[in-house]
DOKETI-524681 format. One line per 8 residues: number of its first residue (from 1); for each residue x, y, z of C-alpha. Coordinates in nm, 2 decimals, always signed. Example, Ala and Ser with C-alpha at 12.3 -4.5 7.8 and 13.67 -1.06 7.14 Angstrom:
1) +1.23,-0.45,+0.78  +1.37,-0.11,+0.71
% end
This chain:
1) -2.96,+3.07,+3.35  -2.74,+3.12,+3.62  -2.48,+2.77,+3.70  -2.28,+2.83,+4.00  -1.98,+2.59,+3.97  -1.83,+2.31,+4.26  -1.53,+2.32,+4.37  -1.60,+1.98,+4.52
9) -1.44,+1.67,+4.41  -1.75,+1.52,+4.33  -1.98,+1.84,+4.14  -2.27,+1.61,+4.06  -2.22,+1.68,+3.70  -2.40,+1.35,+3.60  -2.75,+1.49,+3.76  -2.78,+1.81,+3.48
17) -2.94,+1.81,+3.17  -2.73,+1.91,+2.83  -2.84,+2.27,+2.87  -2.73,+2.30,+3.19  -2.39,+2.13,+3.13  -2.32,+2.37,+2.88  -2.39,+2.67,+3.10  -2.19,+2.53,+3.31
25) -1.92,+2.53,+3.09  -1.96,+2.88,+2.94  -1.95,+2.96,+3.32  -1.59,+2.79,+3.32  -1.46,+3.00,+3.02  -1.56,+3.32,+3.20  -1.40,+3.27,+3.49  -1.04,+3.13,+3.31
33) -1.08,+3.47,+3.13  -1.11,+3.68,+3.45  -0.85,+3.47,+3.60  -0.62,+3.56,+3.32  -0.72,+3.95,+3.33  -0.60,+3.90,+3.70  -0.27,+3.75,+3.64  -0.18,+3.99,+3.40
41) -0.25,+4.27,+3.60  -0.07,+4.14,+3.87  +0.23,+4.06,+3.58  +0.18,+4.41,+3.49  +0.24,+4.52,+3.87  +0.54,+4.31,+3.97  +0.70,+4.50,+3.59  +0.62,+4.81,+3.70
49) +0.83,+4.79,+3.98  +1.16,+4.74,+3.77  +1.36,+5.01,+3.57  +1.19,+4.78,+3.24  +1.59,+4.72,+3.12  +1.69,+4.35,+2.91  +1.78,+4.20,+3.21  +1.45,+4.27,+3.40
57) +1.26,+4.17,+3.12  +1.51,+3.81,+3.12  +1.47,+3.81,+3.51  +1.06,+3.86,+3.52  +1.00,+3.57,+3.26  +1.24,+3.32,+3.49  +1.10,+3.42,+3.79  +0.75,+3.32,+3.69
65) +0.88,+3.02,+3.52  +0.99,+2.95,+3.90  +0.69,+3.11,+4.08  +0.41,+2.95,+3.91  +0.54,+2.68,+3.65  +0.45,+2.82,+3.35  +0.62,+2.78,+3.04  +0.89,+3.03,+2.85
73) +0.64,+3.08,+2.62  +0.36,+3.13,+2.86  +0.58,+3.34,+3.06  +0.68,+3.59,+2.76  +0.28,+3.64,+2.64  +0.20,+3.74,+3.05  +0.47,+4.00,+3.01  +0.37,+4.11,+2.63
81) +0.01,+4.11,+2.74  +0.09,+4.36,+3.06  +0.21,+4.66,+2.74  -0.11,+4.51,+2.57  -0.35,+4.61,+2.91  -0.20,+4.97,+2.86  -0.43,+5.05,+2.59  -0.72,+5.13,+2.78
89) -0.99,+4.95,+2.56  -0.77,+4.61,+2.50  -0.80,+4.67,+2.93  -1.14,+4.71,+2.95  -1.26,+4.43,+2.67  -1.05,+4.20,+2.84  -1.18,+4.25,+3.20  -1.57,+4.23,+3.06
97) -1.46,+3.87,+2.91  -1.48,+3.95,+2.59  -1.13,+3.86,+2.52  -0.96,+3.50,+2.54  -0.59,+3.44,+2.56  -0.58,+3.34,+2.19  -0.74,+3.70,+2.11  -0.49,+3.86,+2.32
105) -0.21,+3.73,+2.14  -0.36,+3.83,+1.81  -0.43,+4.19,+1.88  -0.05,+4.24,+2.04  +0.11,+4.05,+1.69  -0.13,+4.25,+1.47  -0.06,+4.59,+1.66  +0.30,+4.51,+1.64
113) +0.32,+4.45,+1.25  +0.08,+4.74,+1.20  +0.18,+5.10,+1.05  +0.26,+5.33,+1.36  -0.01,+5.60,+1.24  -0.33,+5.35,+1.17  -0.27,+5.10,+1.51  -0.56,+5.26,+1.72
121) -0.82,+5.21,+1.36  -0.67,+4.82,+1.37  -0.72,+4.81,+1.75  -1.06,+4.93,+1.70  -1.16,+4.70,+1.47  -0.98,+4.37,+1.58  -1.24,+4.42,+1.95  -1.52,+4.47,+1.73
129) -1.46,+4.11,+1.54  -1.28,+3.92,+1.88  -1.67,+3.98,+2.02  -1.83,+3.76,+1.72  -1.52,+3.56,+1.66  -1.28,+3.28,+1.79  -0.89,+3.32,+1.82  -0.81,+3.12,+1.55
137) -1.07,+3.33,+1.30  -0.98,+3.63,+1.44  -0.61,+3.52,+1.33  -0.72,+3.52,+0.98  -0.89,+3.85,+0.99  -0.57,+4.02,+1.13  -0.35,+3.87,+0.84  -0.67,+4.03,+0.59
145) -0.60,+4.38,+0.77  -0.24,+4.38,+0.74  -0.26,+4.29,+0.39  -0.52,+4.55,+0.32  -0.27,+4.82,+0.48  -0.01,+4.70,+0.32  -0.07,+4.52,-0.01  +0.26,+4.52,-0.17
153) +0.43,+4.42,+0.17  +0.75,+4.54,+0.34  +1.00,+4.63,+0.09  +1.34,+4.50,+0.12  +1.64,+4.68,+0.15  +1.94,+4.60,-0.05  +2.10,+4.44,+0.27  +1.85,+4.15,+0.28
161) +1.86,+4.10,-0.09  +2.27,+4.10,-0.06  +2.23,+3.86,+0.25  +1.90,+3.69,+0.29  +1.79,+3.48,+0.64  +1.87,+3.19,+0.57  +1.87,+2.88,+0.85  +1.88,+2.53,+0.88
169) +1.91,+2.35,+1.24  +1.98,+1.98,+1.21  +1.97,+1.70,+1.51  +2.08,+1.32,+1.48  +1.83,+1.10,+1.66  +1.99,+0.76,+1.82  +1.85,+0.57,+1.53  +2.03,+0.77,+1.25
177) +1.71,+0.95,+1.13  +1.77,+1.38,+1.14  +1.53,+1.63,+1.25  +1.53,+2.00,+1.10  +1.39,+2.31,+1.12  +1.47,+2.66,+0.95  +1.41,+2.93,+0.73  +1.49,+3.01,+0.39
185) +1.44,+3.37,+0.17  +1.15,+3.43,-0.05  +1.34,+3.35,-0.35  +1.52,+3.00,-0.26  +1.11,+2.94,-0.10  +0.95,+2.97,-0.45  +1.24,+2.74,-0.59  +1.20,+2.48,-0.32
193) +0.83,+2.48,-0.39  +0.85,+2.41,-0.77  +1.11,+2.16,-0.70  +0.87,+1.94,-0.41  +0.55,+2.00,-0.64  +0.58,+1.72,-0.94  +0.81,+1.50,-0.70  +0.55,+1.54,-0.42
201) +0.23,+1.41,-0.56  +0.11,+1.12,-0.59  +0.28,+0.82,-0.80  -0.08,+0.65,-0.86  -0.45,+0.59,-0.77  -0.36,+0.42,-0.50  -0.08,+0.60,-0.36  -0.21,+0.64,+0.04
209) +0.04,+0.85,+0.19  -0.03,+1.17,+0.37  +0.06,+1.48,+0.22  +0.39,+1.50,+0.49  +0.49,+1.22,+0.43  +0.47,+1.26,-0.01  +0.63,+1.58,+0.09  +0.90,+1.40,+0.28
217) +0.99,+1.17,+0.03  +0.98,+1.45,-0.21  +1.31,+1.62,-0.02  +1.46,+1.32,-0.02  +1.43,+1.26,-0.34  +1.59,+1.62,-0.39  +1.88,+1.51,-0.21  +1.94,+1.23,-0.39
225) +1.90,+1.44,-0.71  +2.15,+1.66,-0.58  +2.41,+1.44,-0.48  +2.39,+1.29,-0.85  +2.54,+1.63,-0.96  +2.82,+1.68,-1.11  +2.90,+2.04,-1.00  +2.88,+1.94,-0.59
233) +3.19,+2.10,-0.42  +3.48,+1.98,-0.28  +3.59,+1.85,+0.11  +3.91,+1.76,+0.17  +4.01,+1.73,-0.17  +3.69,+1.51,-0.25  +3.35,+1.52,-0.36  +3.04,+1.46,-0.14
241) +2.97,+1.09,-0.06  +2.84,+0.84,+0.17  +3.10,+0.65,+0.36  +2.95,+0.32,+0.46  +3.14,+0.05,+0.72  +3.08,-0.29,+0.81  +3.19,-0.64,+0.81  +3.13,-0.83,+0.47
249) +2.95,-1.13,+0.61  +2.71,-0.89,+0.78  +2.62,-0.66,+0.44  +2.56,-0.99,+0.26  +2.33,-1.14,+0.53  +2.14,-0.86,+0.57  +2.21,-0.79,+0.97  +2.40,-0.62,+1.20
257) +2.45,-0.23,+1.16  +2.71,-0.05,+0.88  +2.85,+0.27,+0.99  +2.76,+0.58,+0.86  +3.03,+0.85,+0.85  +2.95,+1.15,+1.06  +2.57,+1.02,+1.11  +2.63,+0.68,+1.34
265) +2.50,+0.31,+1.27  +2.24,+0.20,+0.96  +2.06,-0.15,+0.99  +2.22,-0.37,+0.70  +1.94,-0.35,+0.47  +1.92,+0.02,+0.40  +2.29,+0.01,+0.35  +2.23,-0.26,+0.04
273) +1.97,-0.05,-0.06  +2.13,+0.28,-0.10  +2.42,+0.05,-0.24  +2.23,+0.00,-0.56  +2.29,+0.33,-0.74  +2.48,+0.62,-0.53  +2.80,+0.74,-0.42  +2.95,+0.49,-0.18
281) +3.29,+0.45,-0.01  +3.29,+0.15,+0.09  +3.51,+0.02,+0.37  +3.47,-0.38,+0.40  +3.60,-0.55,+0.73  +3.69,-0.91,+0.79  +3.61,-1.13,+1.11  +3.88,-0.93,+1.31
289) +3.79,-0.59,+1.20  +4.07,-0.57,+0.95  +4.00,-0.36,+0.62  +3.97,-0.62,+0.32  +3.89,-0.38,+0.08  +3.82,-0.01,+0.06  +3.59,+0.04,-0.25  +3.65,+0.45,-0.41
297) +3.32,+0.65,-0.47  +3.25,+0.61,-0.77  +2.86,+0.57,-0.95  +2.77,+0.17,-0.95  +2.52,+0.19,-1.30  +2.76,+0.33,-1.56  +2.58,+0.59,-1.79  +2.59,+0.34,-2.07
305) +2.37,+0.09,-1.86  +2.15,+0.37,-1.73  +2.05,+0.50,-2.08  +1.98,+0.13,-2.16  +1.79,+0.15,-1.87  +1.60,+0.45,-1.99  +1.49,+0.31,-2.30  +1.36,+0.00,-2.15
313) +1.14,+0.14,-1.86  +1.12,+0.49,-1.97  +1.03,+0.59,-1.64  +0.99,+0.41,-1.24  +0.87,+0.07,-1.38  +0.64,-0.01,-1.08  +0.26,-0.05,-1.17  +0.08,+0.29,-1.17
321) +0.39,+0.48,-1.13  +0.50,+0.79,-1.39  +0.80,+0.91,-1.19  +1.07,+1.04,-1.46  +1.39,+0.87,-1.52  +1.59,+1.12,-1.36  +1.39,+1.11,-1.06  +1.51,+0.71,-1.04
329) +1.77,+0.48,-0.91  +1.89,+0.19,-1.11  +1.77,-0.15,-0.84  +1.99,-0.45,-0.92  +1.68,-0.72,-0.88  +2.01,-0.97,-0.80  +2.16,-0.77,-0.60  +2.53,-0.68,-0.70
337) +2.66,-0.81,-0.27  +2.53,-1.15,-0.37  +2.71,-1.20,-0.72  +2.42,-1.02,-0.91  +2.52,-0.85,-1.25  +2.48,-0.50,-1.32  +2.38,-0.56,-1.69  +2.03,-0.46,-1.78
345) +1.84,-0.81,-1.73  +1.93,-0.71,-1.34  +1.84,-0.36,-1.30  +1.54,-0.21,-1.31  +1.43,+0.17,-1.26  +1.26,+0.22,-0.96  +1.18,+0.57,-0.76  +1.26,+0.65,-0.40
353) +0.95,+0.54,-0.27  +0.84,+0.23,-0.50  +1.31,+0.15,-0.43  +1.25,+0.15,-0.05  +0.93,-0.04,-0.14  +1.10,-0.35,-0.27  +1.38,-0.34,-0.04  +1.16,-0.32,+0.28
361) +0.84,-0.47,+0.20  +0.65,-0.78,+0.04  +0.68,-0.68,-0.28  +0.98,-0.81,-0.54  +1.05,-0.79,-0.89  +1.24,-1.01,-1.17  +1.28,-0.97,-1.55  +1.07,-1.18,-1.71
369) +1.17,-1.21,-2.12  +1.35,-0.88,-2.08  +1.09,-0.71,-1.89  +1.06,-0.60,-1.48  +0.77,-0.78,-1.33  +0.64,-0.71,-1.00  +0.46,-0.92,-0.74  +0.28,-0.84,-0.39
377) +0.33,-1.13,-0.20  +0.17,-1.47,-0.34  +0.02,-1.22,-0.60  +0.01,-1.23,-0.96  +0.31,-1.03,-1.10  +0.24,-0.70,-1.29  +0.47,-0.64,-1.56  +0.52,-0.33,-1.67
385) +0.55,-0.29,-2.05  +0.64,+0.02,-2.22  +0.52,+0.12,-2.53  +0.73,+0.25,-2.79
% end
């Protein structure tokens, strides 16, 4: 069945039947792929009528940014895709519409990471599956090629083991939370996997975050493990800490903003929360901004307290929770702003997640006859009693 497809405004779509909708449809697809076919031909003339230097290559991809408001990205695959149409059967496929876009992009990558002598066999056999398959499988049988050809992988020279790509790229959003993106080496890969894997799952039965987000928490919780350590370097004659400012009256009330060095403002109660056990300088102010008191980095739980601690809880002492003591803070359940203790009938081990819980949610806890006990609400509390 043939479906000849309106241009109009209104096509009528409402009077076909299902069959004839998808027709239409698989009408659509073939003429985006011809289109494409089109542009990149045209792509490949406008190319060959520059000397194919850097700075044509640069040029081409802004002028059809300009020309026809494509994206970078878009622009780059038009021009990759034009050396693609030179292989007479990529050409050919492609014009008879057995090729999408996503199919293109898989053949030039594949081709690209393929050995020099064997790239017409992989040609040959990537347009024999992009005829059955989608992109997206086709993808996956690309990856299963390259393996096959090359099963122990690229071997790498003594340079990259001596300096391995390594980067991290790190942006401060206006509300003091950073975004990152990079790349790390095999090597310091594997380590950062064992490292997320026990901290990453999850604490209990009815743990309901999302794997990103466990995973999130997970790095943070590496950070914080980290900065615990005694063999961090020196800045400036000091070891790593957080530098936290604000007025007195505001950090015991809970409101207003402390200042983060280097990273910008922090609402109040995150600022008593990451009080409870870390490395703080903190700079109090009075009503007119003057520096009352400047308090030296130094760790709030003393080790004494902490291995007290330990022996107590034994690991985080919420309900359902497993998380090794090592992997806790110490949480004053008084806390130490408002005249609270730190002596063991006011701390309580708590991890990262089941910590920012209590701080920032409806749950609390108090020691009840020399144990934590935890309550939801109006809820019952939950103590948590360890054996042994």
């Amino acid at each position: 069945m043939t479906v000849v497809l309106d241009q109009s405004a209104d096509a009528g779509w409402w009077r076909l039947d299902e069959g004839a909708l998808w027709a239409a449809g698989e009408s659509a697809e073939v003429c985006r792929r011809a289109d494409y076919v089109r542009q990149v031909e045209v792509v490949a003339e406008l190319w060959s009528r520059t000397a194919h230097t850097k700075d044509d290559q640069a040029a081409m991809v802004t002028d059809l940014m300009a020309q026809w408001k494509v994206t970078r990205a878009e622009a780059r695959d038009l021009l990759r895709h034009t050396e693609l149409f030179e292989h007479e059967a990529v050409h050919e496929a492609a014009g008879e519409g057995l090729l999408s876009k996503q199919h293109l992009a898989v053949i030039d990558m594949t081709l690209t990471e393929a050995p020099e002598g064997q790239r017409d066999e992989v040609e040959a056999a990537l347009l024999e599956k992009a005829a059955e398959f989608d992109g997206a499988t086709l993808r996956v049988i690309a990856r299963h090629i390259l393996q096959l050809l090359d099963q122990d992988g690229k071997a790498p020279d003594d340079r990259e083991l001596a300096e391995p790509k390594r980067e991290l790229h790190l942006t401060s959003r206006k509300d003091g939370s950073v975004v990152f993106r990079g790349k790390i080496d095999q090597e310091s890969g594997a380590k950062l996997t064992a490292l997320l894997s026990p901290l990453a799952k999850p604490t209990s039965a009815d743990d309901n975050r999302t794997t990103p987000e466990r995973q999130g928490d997970a790095f943070a919780e590496i950070i914080d493990l980290a900065a615990g350590s005694e063999d961090l370097p020196q800045e400036g004659g000091e070891r790593p800490h957080l530098a936290l400012t604000m007025s007195l009256k505001d950090f015991q009330e809970q409101r207003g903003t402390a200042d983060v060095e280097g990273m910008g403002p922090m609402d109040a109660a995150s600022a008593r929360r990451i009080g409870c056990d870390s490395k703080v300088m903190r700079v109090v102010l009075g009503a007119k901004s003057e520096v009352l008191d400047i308090g030296r980095a130094s760790r709030t739980i003393p080790n004494q307290i902490r291995r007290a601690l330990i022996i107590r809880d034994k690991e985080c002492a919420f309900p359902g929770c497993q998380r090794r003591p090592r992997q806790c803070h110490a949480h004053h359940v008084i806390h130490w702003a408002d005249g609270g203790p730190t002596s063991v009938d006011n701390l309580v081990l708590l991890c990262g997640h089941h910590h920012r819980l209590i701080h920032h949610s409806h749950w609390t806890v108090k020691i009840n006859e020399g144990w934590p006990e935890f309550a939801a609400g109006r809820d019952q509390g939950q103590r948590r009693e360890k054996a042994g």
